[in-house]
N, C-alpha and C positions, 0 to 999 in steps of 0.2 A: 504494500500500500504506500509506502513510501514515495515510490518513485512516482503515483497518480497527485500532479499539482490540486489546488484548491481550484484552478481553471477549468481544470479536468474535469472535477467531479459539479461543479456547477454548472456548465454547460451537456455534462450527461444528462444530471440531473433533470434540468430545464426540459431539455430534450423528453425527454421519458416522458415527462410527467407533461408534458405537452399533446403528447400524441394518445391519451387515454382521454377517451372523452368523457363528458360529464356524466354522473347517470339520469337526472333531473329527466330531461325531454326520453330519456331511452323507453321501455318497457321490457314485461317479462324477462325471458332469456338474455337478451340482449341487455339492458338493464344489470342482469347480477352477473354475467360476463365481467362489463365494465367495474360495477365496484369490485368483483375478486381479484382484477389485473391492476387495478388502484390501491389494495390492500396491499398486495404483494410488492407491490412497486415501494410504495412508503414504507412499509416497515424492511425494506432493501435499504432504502435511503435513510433512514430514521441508526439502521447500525452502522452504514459508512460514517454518518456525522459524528454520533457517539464515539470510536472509536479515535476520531480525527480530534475530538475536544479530549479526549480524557487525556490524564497525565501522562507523562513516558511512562512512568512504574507502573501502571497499569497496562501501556500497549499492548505487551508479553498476551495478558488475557485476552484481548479483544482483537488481536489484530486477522486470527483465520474464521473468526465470524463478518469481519470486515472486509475482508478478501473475497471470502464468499457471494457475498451481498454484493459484492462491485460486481465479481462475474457475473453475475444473475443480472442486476443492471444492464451490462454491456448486453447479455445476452436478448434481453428485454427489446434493447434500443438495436439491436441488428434486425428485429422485427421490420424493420424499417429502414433497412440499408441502402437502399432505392431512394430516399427521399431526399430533396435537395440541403436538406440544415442539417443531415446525418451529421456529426464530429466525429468522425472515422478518426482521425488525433485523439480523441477522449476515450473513446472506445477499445481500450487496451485490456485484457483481460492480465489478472495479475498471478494468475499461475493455469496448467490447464489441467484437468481432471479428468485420471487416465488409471487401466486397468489395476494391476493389483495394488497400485500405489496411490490411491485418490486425490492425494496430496499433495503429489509430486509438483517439485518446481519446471518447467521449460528445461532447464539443463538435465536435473534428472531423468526424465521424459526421455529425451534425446539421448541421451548415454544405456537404455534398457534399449531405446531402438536400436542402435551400432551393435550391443550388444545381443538382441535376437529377442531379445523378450516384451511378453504383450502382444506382439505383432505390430508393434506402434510403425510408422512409416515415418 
């Protein structure tokens, strides 16, 4: 999370939370569609913030629920990758989650690939 500026995640943000419409005018289905993908959306953003205000000495706790949350953002916001205000810049996922290692960093990842394992490519 580190390396996701405060540019970053405001303008993901913005993003995201721009393209879930209102439920107000919606109905039915479509109605609790949009609030589930607004729930989910903020409380995504509700732990990248959190995690972004609390102390250093606390990082440690917060920061792979924080990690998480951005992915799920980014992933959110490629819903929409097509769209002209996409911030493909902001849209960095900050680690990728992959076979037996869920956790893995991008280099780890990479090094089970060379390696043969997972099947990673």
């Amino acid at each position: 999370m580190e390396r996701i500026t405060e540019d970053q995640v405001a303008r993901l943000v913005g993003f995201v939370s721009a393209r879930i419409p209102e439920t107000a005018p919606l109905q039915g289905e479509a109605r609790r569609t949009a609030a589930a993908l607004r729930l989910a959306a903020n409380k995504q953003i509700a732990a990248v913030i959190f995690h972004r205000n609390s102390p250093v000495e606390h990082a440690g706790e917060t920061e792979l629920h924080a990690a998480a949350s951005w992915n799920l953002l980014v992933a959110l916001a490629g819903i929409w990758h097509d769209h002209p205000e996409f911030p493909a810049d902001a849209a960095v996922e900050t680690f990728d989650f992959d076979c037996e290692s869920p956790l893995s960093t991008t280099m780890h990842r990479n090094s089970l690939a060379i390696s043969g394992h997972c099947g990673a490519s």
